[in-house]
MIDOSE-1310 file (N, C-alpha, C; in nm, 2 decimals, decimal comma, always signed):
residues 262
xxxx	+19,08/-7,05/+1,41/+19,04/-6,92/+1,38/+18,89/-6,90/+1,39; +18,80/-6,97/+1,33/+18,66/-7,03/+1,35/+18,64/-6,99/+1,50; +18,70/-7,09/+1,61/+18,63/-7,12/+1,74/+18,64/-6,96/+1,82; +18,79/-6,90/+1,71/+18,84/-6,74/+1,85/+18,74/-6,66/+1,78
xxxx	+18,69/-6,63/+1,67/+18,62/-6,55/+1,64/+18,44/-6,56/+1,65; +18,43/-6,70/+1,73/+18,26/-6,69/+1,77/+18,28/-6,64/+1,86; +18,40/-6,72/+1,94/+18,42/-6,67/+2,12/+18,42/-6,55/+2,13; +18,44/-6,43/+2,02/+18,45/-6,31/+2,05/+18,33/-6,25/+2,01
xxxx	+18,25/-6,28/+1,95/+18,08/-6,27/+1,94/+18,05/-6,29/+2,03; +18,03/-6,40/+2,11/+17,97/-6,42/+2,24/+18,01/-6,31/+2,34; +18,11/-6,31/+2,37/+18,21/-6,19/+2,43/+18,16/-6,04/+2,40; +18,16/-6,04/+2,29/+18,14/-5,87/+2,25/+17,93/-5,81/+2,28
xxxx	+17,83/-5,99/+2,24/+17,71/-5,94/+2,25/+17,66/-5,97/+2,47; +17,74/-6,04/+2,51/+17,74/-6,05/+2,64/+17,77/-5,95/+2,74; +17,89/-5,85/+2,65/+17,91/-5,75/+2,72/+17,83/-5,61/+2,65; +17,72/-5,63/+2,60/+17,62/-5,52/+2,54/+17,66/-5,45/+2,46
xxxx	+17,75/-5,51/+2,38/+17,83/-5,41/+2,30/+17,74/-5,36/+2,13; +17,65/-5,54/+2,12/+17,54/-5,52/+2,05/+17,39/-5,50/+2,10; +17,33/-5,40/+2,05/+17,20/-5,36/+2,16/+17,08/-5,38/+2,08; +17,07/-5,47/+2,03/+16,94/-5,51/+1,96/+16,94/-5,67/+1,98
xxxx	+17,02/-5,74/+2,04/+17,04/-5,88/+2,06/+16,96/-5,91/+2,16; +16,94/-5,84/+2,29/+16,87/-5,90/+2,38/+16,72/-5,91/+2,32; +16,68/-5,85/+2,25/+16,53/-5,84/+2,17/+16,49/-5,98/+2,12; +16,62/-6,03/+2,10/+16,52/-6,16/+2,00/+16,55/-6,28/+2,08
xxxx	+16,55/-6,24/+2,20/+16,57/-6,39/+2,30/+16,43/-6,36/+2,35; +16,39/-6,50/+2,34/+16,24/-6,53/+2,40/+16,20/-6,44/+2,50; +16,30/-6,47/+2,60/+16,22/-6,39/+2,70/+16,23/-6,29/+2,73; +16,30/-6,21/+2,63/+16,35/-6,10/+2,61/+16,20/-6,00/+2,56
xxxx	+16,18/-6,07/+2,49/+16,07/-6,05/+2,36/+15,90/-6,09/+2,47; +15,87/-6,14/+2,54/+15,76/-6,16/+2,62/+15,77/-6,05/+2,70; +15,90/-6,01/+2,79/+15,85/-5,91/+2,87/+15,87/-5,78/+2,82; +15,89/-5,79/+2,66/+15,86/-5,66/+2,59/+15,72/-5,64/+2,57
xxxx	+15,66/-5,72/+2,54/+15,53/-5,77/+2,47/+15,41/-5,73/+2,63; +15,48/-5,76/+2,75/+15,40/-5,79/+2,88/+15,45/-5,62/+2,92; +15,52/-5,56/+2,87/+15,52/-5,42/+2,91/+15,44/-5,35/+2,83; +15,42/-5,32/+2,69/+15,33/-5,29/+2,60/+15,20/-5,27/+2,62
xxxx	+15,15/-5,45/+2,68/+15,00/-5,45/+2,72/+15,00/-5,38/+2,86; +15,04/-5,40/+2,97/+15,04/-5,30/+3,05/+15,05/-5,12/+3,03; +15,11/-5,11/+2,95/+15,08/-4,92/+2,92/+14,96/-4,94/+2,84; +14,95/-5,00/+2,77/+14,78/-4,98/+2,73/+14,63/-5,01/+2,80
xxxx	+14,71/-5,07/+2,90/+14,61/-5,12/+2,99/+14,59/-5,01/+3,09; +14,69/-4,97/+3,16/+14,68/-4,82/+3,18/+14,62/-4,71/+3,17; +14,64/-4,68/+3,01/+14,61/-4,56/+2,93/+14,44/-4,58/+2,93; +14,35/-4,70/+2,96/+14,26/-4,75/+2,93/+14,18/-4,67/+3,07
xxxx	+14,26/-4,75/+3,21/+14,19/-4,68/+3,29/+14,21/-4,54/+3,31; +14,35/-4,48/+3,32/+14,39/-4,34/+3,27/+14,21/-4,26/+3,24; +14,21/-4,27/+3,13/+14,10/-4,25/+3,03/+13,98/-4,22/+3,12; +13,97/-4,39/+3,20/+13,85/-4,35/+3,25/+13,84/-4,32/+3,39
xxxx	+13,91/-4,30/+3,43/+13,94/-4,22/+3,55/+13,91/-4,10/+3,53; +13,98/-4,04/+3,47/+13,94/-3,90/+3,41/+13,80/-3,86/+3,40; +13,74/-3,92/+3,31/+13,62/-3,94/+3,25/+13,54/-3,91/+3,34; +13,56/-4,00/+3,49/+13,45/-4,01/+3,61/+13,49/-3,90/+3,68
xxxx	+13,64/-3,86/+3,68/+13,68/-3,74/+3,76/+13,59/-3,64/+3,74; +13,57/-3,59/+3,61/+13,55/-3,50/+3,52/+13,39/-3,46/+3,55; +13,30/-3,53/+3,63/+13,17/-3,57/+3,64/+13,10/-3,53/+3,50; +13,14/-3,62/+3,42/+13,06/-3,64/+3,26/+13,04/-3,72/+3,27
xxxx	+12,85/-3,73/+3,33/+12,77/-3,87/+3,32/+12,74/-3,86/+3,17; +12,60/-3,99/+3,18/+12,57/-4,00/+3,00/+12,49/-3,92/+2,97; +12,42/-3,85/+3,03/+12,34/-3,76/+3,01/+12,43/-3,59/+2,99; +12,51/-3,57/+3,10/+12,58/-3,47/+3,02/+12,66/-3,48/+2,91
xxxx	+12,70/-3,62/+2,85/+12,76/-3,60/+2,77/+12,69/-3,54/+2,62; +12,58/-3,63/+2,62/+12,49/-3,59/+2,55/+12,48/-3,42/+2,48; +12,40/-3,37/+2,65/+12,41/-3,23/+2,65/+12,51/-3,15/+2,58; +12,65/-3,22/+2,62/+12,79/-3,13/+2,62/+12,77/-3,18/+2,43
xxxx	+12,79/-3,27/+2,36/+12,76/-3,33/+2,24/+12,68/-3,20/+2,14; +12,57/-3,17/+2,27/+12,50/-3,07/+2,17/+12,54/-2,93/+2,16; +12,56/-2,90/+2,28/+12,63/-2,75/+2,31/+12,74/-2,78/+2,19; +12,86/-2,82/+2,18/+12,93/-2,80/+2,06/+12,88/-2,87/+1,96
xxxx	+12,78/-2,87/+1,92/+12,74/-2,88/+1,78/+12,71/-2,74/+1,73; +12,64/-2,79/+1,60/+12,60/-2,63/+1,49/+12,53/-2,57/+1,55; +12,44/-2,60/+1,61/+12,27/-2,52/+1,68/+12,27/-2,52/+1,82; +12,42/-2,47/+1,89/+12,39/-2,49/+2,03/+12,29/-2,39/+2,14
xxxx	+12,29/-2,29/+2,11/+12,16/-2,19/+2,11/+12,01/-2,25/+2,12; +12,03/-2,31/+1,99/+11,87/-2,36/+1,97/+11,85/-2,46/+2,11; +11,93/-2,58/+2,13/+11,99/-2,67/+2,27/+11,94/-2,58/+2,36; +12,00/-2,49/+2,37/+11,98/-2,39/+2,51/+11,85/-2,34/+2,52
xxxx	+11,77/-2,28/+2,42/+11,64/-2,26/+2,43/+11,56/-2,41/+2,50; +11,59/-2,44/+2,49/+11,49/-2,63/+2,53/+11,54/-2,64/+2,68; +11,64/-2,59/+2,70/+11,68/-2,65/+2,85/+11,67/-2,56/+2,92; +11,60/-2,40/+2,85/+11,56/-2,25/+2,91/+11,44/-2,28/+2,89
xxxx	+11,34/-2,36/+2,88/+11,17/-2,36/+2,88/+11,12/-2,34/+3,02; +11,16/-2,39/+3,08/+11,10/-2,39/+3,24/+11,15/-2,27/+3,31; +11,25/-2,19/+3,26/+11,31/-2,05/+3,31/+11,22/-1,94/+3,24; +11,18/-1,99/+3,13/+11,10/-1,86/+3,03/+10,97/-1,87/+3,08
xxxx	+10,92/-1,96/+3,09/+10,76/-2,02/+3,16/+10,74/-1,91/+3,29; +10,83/-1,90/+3,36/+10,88/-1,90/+3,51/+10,88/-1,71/+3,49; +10,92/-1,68/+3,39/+10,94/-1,52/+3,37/+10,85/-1,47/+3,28; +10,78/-1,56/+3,20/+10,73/-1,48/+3,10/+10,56/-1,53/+3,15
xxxx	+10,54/-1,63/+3,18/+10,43/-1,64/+3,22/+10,30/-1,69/+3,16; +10,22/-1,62/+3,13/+10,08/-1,61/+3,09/+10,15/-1,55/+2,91; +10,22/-1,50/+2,90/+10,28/-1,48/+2,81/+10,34/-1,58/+2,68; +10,37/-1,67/+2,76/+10,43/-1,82/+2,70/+10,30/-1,87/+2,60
xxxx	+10,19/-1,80/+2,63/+10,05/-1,88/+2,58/+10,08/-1,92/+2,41; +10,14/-1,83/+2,32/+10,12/-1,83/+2,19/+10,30/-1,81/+2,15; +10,35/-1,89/+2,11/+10,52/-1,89/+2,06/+10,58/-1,93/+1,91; +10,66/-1,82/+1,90/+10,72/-1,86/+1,77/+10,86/-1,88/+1,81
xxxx	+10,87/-2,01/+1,74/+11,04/-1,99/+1,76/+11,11/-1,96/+1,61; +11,25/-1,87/+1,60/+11,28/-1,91/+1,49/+11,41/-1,91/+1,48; +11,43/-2,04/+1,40/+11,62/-2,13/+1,43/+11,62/-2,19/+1,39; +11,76/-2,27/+1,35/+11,77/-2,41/+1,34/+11,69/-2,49/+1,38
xxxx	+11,64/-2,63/+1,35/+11,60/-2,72/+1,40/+11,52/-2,69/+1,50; +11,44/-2,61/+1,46/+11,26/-2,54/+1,50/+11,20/-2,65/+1,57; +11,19/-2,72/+1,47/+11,13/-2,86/+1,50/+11,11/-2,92/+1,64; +11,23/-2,94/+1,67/+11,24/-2,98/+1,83/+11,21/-2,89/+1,93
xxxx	+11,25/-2,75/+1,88/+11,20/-2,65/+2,01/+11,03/-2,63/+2,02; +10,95/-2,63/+1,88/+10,82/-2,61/+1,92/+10,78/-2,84/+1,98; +10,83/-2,92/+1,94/+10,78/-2,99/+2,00/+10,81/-2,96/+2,14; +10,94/-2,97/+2,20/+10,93/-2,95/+2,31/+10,86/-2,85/+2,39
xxxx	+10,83/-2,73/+2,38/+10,65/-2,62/+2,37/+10,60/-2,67/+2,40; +10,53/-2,74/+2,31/+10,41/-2,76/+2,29/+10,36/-2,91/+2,41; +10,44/-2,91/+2,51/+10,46/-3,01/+2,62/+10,42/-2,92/+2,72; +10,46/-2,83/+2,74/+10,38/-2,75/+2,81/+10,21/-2,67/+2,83
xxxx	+10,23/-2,68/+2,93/+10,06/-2,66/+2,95/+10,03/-2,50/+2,91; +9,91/-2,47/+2,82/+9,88/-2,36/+2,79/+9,97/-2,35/+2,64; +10,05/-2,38/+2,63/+10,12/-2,33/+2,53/+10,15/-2,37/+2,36; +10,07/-2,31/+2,28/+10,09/-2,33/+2,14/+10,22/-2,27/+2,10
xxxx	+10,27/-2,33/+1,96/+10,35/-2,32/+1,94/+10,39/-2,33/+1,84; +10,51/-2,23/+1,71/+10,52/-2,24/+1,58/+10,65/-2,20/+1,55; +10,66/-2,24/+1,41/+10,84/-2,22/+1,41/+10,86/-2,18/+1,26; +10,96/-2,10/+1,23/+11,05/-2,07/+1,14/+11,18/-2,08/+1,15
xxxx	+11,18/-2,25/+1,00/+11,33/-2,26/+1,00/+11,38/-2,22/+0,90; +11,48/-2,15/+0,95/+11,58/-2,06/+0,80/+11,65/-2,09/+0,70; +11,67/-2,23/+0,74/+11,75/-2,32/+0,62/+11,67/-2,44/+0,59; +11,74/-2,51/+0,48/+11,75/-2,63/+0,38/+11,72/-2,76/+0,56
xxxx	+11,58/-2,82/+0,54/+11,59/-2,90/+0,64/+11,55/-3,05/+0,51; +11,59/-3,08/+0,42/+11,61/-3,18/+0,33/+11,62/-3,32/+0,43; +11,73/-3,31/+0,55/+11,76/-3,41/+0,62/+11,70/-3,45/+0,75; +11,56/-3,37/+0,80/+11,48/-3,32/+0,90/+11,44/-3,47/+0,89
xxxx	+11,37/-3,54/+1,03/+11,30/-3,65/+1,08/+11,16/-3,64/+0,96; +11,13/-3,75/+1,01/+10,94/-3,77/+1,01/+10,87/-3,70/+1,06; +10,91/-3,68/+1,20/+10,83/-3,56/+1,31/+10,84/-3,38/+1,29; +10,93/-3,40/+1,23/+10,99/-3,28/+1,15/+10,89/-3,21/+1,01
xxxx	+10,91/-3,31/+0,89/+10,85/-3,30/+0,84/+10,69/-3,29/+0,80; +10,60/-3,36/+0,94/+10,50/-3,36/+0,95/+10,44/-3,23/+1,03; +10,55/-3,19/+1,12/+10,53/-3,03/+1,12/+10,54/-2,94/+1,00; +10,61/-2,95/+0,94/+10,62/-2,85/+0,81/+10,49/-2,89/+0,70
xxxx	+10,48/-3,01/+0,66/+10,34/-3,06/+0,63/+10,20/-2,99/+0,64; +10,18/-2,97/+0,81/+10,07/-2,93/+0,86/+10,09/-2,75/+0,93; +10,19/-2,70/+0,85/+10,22/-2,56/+0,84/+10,22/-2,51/+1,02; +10,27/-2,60/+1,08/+10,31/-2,57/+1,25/+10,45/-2,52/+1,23
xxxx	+10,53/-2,55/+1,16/+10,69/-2,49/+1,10/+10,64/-2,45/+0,94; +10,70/-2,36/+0,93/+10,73/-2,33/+0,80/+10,89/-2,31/+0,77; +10,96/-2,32/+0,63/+11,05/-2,26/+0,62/+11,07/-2,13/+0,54; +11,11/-2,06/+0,60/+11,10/-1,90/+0,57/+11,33/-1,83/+0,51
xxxx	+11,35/-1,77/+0,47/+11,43/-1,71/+0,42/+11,43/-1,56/+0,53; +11,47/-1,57/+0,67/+11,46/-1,42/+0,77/+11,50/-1,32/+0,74; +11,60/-1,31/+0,61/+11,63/-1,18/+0,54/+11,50/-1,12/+0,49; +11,39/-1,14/+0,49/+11,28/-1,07/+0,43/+11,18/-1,10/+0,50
xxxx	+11,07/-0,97/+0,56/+10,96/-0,99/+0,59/+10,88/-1,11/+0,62; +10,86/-1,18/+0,73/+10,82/-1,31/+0,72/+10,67/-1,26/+0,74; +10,54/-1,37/+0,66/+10,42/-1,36/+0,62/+10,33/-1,33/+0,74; +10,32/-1,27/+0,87/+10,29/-1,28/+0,98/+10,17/-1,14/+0,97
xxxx	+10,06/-1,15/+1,06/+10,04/-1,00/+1,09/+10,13/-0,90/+1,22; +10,15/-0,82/+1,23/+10,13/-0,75/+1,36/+10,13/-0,84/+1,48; +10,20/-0,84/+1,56/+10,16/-0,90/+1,72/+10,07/-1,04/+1,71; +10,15/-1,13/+1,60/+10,01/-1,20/+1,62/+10,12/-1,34/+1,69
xxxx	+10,21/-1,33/+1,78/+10,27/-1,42/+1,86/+10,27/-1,32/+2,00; +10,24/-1,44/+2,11/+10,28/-1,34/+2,24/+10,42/-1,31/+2,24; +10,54/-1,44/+2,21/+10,68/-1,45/+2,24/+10,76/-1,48/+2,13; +10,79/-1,42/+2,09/+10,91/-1,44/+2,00/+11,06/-1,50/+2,00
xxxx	+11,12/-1,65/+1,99/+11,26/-1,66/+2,07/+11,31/-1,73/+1,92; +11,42/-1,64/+1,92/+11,52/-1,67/+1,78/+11,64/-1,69/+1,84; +11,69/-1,80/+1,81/+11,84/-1,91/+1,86/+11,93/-1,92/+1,74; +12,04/-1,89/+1,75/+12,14/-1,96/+1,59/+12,10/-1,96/+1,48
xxxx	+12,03/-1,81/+1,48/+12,00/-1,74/+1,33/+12,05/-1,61/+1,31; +12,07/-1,54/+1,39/+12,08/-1,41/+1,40/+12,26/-1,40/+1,36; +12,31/-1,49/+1,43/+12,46/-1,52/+1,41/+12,50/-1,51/+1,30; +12,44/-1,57/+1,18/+12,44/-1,57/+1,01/+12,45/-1,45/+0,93
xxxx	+12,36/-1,32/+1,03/+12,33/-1,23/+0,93/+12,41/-1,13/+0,98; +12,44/-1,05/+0,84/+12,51/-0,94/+0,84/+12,45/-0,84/+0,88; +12,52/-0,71/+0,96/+12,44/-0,60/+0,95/+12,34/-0,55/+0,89; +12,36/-0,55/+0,76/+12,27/-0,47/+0,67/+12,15/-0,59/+0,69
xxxx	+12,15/-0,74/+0,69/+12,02/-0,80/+0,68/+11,98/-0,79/+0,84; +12,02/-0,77/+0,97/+12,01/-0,78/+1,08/+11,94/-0,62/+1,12; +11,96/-0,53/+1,03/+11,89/-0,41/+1,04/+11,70/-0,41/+1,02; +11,67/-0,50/+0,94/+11,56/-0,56/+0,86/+11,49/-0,68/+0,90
xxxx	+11,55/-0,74/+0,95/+11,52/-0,86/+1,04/+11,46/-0,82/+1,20; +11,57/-0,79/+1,26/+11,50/-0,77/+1,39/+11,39/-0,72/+1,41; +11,37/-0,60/+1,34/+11,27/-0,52/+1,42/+11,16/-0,60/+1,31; +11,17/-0,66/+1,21/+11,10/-0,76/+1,16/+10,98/-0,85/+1,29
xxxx	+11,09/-0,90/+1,33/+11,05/-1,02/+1,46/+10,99/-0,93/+1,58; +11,05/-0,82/+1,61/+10,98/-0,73/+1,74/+10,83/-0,71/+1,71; +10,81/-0,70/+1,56/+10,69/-0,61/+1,52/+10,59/-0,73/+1,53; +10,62/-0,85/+1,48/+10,48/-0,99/+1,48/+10,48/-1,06/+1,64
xxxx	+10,57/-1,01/+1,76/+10,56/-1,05/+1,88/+10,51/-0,93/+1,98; +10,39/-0,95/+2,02/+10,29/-0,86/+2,12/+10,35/-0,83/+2,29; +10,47/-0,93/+2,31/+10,49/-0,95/+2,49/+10,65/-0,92/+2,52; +10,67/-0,90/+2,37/+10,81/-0,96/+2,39/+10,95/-1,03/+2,26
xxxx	+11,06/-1,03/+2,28/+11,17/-1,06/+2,19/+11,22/-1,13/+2,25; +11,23/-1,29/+2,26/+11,40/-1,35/+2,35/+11,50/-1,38/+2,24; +11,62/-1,31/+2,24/+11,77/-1,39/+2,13/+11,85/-1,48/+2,21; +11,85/-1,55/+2,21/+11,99/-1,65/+2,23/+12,10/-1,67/+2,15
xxxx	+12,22/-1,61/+2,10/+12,24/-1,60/+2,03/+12,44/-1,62/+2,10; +12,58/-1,64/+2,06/+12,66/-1,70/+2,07/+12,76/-1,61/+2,16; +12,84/-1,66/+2,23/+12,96/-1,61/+2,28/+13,08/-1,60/+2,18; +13,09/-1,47/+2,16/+13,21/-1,46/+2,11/+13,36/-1,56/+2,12
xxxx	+13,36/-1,63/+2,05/+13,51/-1,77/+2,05/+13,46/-1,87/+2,06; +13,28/-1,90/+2,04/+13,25/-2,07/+2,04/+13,22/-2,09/+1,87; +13,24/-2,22/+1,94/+13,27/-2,25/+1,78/+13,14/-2,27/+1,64; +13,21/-2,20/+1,55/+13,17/-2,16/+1,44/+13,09/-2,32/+1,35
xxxx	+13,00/-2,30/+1,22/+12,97/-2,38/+1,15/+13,05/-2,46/+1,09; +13,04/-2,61/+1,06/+13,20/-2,68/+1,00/+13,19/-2,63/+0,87; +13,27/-2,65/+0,78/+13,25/-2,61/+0,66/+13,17/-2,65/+0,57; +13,12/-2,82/+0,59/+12,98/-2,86/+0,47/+12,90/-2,80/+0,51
xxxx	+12,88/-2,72/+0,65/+12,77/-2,56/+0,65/+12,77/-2,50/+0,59; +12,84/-2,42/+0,55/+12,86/-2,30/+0,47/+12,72/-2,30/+0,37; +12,77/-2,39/+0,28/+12,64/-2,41/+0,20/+12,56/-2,38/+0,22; +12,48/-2,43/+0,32/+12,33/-2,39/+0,39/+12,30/-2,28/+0,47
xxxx	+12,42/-2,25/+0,55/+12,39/-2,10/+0,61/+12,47/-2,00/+0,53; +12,52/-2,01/+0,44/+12,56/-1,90/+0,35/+12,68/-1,84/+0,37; +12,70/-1,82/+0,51/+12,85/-1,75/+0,52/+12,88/-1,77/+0,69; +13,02/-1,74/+0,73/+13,05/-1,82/+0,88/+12,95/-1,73/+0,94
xxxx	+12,92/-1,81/+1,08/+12,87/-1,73/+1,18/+12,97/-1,65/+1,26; +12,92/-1,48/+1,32/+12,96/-1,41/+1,34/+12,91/-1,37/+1,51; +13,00/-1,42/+1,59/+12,93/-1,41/+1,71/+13,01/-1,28/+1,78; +12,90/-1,20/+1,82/+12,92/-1,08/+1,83/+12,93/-1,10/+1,98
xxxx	+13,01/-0,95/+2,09/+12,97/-0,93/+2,21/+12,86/-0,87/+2,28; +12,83/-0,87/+2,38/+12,74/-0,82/+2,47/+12,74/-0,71/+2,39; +12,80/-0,62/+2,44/+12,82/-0,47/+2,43/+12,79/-0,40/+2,27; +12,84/-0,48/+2,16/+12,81/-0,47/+1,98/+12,59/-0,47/+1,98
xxxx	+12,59/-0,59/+2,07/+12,43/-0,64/+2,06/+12,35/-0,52/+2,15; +12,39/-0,49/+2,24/+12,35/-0,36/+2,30/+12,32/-0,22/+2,24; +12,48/-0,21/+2,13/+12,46/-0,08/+2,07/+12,36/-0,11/+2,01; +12,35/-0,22/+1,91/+12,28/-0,28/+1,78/+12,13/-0,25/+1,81
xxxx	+12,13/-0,32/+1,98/+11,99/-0,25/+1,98/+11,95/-0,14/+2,02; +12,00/-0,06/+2,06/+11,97/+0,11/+2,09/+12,00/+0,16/+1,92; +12,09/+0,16/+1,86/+12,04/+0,18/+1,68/+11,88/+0,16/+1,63; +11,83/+0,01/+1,66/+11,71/+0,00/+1,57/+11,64/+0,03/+1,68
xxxx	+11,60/+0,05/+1,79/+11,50/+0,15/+1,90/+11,44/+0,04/+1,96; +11,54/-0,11/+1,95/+11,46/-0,19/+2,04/+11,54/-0,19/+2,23; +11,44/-0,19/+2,26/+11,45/-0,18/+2,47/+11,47/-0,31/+2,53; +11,52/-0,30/+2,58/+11,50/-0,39/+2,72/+11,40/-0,40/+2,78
xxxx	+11,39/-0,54/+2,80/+11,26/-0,59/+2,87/+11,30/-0,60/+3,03; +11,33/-0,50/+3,06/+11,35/-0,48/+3,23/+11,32/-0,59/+3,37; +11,16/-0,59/+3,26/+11,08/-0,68/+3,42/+11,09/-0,82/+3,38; +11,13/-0,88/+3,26/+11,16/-1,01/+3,18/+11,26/-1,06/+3,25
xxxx	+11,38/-0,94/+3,23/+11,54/-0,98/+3,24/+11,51/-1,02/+3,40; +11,47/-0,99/+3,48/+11,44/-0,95/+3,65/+11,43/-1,08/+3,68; +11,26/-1,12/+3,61/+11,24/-1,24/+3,65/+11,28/-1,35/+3,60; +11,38/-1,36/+3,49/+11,41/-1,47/+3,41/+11,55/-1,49/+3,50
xxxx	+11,60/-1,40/+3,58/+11,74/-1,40/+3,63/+11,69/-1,48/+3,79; +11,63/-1,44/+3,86/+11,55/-1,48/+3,98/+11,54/-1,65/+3,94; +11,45/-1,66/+3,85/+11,41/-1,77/+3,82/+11,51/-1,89/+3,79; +11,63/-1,84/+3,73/+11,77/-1,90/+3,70/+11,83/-1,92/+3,84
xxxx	+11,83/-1,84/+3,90/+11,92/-1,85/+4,03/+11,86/-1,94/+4,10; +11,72/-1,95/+4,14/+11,64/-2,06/+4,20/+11,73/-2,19/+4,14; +11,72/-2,22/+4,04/+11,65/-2,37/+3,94/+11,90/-2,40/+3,95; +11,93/-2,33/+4,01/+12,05/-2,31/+3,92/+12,15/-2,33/+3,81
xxxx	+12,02/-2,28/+3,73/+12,04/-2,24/+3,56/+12,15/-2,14/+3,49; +12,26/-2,17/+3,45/+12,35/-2,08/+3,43/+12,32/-2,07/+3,24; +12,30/-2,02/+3,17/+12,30/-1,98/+3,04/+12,41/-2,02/+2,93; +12,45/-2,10/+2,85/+12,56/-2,15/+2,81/+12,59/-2,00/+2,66
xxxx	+12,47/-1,96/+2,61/+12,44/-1,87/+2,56/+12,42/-1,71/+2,61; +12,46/-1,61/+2,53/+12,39/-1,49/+2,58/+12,22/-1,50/+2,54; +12,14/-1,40/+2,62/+12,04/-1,43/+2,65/+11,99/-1,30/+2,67; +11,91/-1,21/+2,52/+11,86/-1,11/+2,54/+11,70/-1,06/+2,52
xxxx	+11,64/-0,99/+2,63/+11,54/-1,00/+2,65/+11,51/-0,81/+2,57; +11,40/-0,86/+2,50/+11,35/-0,73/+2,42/+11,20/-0,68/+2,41; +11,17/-0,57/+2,45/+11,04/-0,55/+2,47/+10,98/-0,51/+2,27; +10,90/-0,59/+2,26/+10,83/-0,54/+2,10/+10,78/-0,41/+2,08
xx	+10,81/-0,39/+1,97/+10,70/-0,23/+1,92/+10,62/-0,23/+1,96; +10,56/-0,09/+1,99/+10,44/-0,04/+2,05/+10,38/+0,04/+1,98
């Protein structure tokens, strides 16, 4: 009874009747093991195939790293210096910037020939570099609060370029603000400011910029400025578009050019 009842085990797992048996034979179990590493070995070049298809060198990735970060505006001002130079001119001589991480936009300025350069950051820079701080130090950045009157006289910047601040504020502070910034810039207004559906502050922001960012359309920012009586800078937009089309500079940001009080 012993010998008919293994003979029928053998019988019943030979004819696949048990399907987990072939698993635990040696060589069953290697070319399970040798199929495994092959899909992941795969998935590896998969990946980077892609990767190269995609033409994301290391430098764009970089770039791309920044554009979706918090301050991608601010990013875009720095990689629009040689398009604003190009349009604004003799104008570029005296600059404020004001945004996030100021810091890097007036260093990068101030690389340019002719051109001084000063900044107002809107928030908590607690976490700012050495080079950062030694700007703020030596009152080349200040940090300012843009809902109120910043300490300036009259026209006393040629250009004015605000990135990933304006996004923050609500109507009622954005009524008080802008023409704020028109009035201490003598040449000129540049905004850089978001495409409606990119992506918003993560939430340990909140804290620091107060409430989500609100990225408005063309057409909202248009009304907004025929309300407070600021114009288009006609001969700006002209040559800053010429000058893009040359270099070919596409804007990752909207990109609004404003003539100051008169």
């Amino acid at each position: 009874m012993s010998r008919k009842h293994a003979s029928s085990t053998r019988r019943y797992a030979s004819n696949g009747g048990f399907p987990l048996a072939g698993i635990f034979h040696p060589k069953s179990r290697a070319t399970s093991l040798l199929s495994i590493v092959l899909v992941i070995v795969g998935a590896f070049f998969f990946v980077g195939y892609f990767l190269k298809g995609s033409g994301v060198s290391g430098g764009d990735k970089e770039a791309l790293s920044k554009i979706e970060g918090d301050y991608a505006c601010t990013s875009e001002v720095q990689r629009a210096i040689p398009i604003l130079k190009k349009a604004y001119g003799d104008n570029m001589r005296k600059v404020l910037h004001v945004g996030p991480d100021s810091c890097s936009v007036v260093s990068a300025l101030v690389k340019e020939e002719e051109t001084e350069a000063w900044g107002v950051e809107p928030y908590d820079i607690e976490d700012a570099d050495a080079n950062c701080k030694s700007l703020v130090r030596k009152g080349i950045v200040r940090v300012a609060d843009i809902k109120f009157p910043l300490p300036y006289r009259a026209k006393s910047f040629s250009l004015v370029i605000v990135s990933d601040a304006l996004d923050y504020l609500s109507p009622k502070y954005l009524n008080k603000t802008l023409p704020d910034l028109a009035r201490i810039s003598a040449d000129g207004l540049v905004i850089f400011t978001g495409y409606p559906g990119q992506l918003k502050a993560k939430v340990p922001e909140l804290s620091k910029f107060g409430r989500p960012a609100k990225k408005r359309s063309s057409s909202w920012w248009i009304r907004f400025f025929v309300q407070t009586s600021l114009e288009e800078n006609e001969a700006a937009v002209r040559k800053f578009e010429q000058a893009a089309g040359k270099s070919s500079y596409k804007p990752r940001c909207q990109v609004f050019h404003l003539n100051s009080y008169h």
